[in-house]
C-alpha positions as CSV (number, residue, x, y, z in Angstrom):
1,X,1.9,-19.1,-2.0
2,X,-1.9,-19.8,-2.1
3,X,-3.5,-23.1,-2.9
4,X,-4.5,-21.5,-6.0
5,X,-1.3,-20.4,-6.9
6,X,0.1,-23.9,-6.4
7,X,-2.4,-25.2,-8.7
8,X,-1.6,-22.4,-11.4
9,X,1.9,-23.5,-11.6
10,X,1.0,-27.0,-11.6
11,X,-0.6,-26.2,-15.2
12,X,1.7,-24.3,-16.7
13,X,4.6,-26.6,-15.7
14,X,2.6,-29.7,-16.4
15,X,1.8,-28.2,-20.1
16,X,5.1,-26.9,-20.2
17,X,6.2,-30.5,-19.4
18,X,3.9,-31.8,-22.9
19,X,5.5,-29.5,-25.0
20,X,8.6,-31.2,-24.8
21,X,7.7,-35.0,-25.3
22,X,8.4,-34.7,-29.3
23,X,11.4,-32.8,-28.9
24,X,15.1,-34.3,-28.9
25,X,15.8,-35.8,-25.5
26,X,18.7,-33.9,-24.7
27,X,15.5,-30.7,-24.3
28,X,12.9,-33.2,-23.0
29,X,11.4,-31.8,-19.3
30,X,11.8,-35.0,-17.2
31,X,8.7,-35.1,-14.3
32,X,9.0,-37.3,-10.9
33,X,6.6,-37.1,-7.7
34,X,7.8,-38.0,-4.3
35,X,6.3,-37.8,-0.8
36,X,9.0,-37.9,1.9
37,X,9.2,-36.7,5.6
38,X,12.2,-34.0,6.5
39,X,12.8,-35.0,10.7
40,X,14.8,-32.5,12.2
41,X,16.6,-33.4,15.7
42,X,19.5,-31.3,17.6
43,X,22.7,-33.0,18.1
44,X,26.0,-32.0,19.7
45,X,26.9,-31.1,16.1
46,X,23.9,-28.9,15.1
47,X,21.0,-29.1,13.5
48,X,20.3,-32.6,11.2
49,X,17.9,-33.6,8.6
50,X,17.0,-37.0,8.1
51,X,14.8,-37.5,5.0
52,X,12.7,-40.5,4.5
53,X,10.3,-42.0,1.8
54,X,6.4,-41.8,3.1
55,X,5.5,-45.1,2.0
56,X,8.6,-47.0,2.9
57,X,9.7,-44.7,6.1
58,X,13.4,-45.7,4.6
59,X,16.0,-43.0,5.1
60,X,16.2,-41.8,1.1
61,X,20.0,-42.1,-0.8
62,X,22.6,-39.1,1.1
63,X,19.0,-37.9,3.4
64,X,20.9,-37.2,6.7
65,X,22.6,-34.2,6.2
66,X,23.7,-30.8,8.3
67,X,22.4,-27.7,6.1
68,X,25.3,-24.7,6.3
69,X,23.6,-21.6,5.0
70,X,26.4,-19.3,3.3
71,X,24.6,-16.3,2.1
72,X,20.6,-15.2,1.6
73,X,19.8,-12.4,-1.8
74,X,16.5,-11.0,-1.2
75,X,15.2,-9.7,-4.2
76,X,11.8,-6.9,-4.3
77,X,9.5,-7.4,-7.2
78,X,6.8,-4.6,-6.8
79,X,4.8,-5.5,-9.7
80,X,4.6,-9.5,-9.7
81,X,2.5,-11.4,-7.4
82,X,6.0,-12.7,-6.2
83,X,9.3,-11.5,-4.6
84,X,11.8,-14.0,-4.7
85,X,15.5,-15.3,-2.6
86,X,18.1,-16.7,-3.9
87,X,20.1,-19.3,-1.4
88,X,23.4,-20.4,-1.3
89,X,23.9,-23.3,1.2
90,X,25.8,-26.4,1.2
91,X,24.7,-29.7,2.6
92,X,27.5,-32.0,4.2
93,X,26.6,-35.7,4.8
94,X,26.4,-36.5,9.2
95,X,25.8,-40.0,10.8
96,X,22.3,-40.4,11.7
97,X,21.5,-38.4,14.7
98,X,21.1,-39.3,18.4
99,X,19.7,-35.9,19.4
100,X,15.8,-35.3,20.3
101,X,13.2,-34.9,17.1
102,X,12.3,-31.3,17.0
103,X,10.2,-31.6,14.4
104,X,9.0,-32.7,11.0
105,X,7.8,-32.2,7.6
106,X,5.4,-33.9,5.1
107,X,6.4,-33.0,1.5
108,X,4.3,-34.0,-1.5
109,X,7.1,-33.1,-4.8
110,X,6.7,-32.9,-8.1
111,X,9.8,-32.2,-9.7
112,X,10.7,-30.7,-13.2
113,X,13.7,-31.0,-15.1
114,X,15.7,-29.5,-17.6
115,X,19.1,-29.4,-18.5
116,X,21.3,-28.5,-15.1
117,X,17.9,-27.2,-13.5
118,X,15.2,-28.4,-11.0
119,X,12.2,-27.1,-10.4
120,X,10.2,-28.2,-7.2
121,X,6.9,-27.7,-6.6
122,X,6.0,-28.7,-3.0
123,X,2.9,-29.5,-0.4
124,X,4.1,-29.1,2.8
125,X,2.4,-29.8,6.4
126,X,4.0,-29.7,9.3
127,X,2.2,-31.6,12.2
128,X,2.2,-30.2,15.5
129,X,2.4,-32.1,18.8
130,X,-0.4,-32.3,20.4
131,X,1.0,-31.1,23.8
132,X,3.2,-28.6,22.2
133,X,2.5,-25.1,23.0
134,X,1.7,-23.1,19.8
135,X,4.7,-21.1,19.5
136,X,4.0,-19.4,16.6
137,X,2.4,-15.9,16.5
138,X,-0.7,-15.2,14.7
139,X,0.0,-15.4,11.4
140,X,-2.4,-13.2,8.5
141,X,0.1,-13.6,5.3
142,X,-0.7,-16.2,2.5
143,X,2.5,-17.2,2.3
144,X,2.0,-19.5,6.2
145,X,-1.7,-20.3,5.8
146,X,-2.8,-22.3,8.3
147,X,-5.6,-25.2,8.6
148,X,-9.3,-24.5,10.4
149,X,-8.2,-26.8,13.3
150,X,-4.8,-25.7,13.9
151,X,-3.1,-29.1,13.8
152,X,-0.7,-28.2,11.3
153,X,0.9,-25.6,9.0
154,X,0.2,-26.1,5.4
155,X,2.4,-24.5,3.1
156,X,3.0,-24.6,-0.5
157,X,6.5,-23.7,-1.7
158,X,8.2,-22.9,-5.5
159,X,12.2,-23.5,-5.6
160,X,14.5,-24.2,-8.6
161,X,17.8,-25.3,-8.2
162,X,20.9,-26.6,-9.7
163,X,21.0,-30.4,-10.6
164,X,24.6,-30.4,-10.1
165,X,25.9,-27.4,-8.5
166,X,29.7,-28.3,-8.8
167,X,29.3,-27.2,-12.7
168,X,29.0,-23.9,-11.5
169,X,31.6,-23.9,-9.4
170,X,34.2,-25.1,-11.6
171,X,33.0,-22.4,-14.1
172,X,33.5,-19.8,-11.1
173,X,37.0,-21.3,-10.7
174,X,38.1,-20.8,-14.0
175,X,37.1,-17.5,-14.1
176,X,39.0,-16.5,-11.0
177,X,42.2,-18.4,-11.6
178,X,42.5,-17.0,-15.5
179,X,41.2,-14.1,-14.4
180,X,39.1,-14.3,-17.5
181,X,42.2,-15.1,-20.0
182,X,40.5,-18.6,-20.4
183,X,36.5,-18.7,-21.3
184,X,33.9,-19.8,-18.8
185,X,30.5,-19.8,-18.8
186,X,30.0,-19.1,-15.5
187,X,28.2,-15.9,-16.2
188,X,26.2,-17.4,-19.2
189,X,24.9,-20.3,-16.5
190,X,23.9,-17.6,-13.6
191,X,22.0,-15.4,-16.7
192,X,20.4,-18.7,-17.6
193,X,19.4,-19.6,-13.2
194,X,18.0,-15.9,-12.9
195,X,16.0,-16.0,-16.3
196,X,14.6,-19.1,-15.4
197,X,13.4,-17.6,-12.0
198,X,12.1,-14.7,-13.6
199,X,9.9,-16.3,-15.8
200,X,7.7,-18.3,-13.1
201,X,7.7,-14.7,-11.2
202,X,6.3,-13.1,-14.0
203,X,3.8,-16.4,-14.6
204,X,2.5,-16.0,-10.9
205,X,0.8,-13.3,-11.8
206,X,-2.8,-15.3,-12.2
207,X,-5.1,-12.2,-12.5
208,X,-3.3,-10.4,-14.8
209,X,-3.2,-13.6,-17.5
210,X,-6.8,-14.3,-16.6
211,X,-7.2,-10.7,-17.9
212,X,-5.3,-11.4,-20.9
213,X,-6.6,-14.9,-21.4
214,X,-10.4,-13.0,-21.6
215,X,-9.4,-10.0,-24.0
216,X,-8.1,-13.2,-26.5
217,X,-11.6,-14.6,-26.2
218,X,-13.2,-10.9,-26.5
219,X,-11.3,-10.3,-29.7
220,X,-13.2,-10.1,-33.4
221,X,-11.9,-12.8,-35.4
């Protein structure tokens, strides 16, 4: 996304985030910022990551892991400003690698919180050697914008995610096993993931509430 569009969610989160100090804790938003680096080196056993706190350059708590992507759902959204993918991957724990650093990322993070869901809003820039060959092809989409002097990529990226993914898994097991004889609420917890991404889709769509937002102040009262 844009820089703008970074900034746009940074509000509505931010106010979303105020509307929830009065209310009863267990529906309180809970905020945190981090800045970490993501170092990636190949090893004999794949691909690691090694995370790492910015201002202490300390490995952070279970921050060297191997990523296993399991499936990719791409999913079209012709009339939002955004299409969106939902990821399933599993991260398993590796001893700090020996390989050679590929390369790394900067993150700047502000994190939102609610209930069994995370949602990140992330800087990133990605630092280029400088006697690295640009590998990269030209790139014209917003979604990779790049800086005047081609030092690094600067990206800025919108996730949520489950806090604790193994709730939905059990859920999932009890469905299968009972084969729905026993209740679950597995499908109540996947309704409540895709709602929850289809509400910041529709939210990207800055022009459009701009639009709105004027036609309010328009209006006779």
């Amino acid at each position: 996304m844009t820089l703008d569009q970074h900034a746009h969610f940074n509000k509505i989160l931010n106010w979303r985030l105020g509307q929830t100090r009065d209310e009863p804790k267990e529906r309180q938003i809970s905020y945190h910022h981090t800045r970490e680096i993501d170092q990636f080196f190949l090893s004999q056993g794949g691909r690691a990551r090694v995370t790492k706190d910015q201002k202490t350059n300390e490995v952070i708590p279970n921050g060297i892991v191997k990523k296993e992507r399991i499936a990719d759902l791409d999913v079209y959204s012709p009339r939002n400003a955004f299409d969106y993918r939902i990821s399933v991957n599993i991260e398993v724990p590796v001893p700090h690698p020996q390989g050679e650093l590929q390369h790394e990322r900067h993150k700047d993070r502000m994190s939102y919180r609610y209930n069994n869901f995370k949602i990140d809003l992330t800087q990133v820039k990605s630092p280029k050697k400088s006697n690295a060959p640009n590998t990269h092809a030209h790139n014209y989409s917003q979604m990779r914008p790049m800086n005047s002097n081609n030092n690094q990529d600067v990206t800025h990226e919108l996730e949520i995610e489950f806090v604790h993914a193994e709730q939905l898994a059990r859920e999932r097991e009890i469905r299968i096993n009972s084969r729905g004889a026993q209740p679950d609420r597995f499908i109540e917890i996947v309704g409540l993931f895709v709602n929850n991404i289809r509400g910041l889709v529709v939210r990207g769509n800055i022009q459009q509430q701009q639009h709105q937002h004027h036609q309010q102040q328009q209006r006779p009262r």
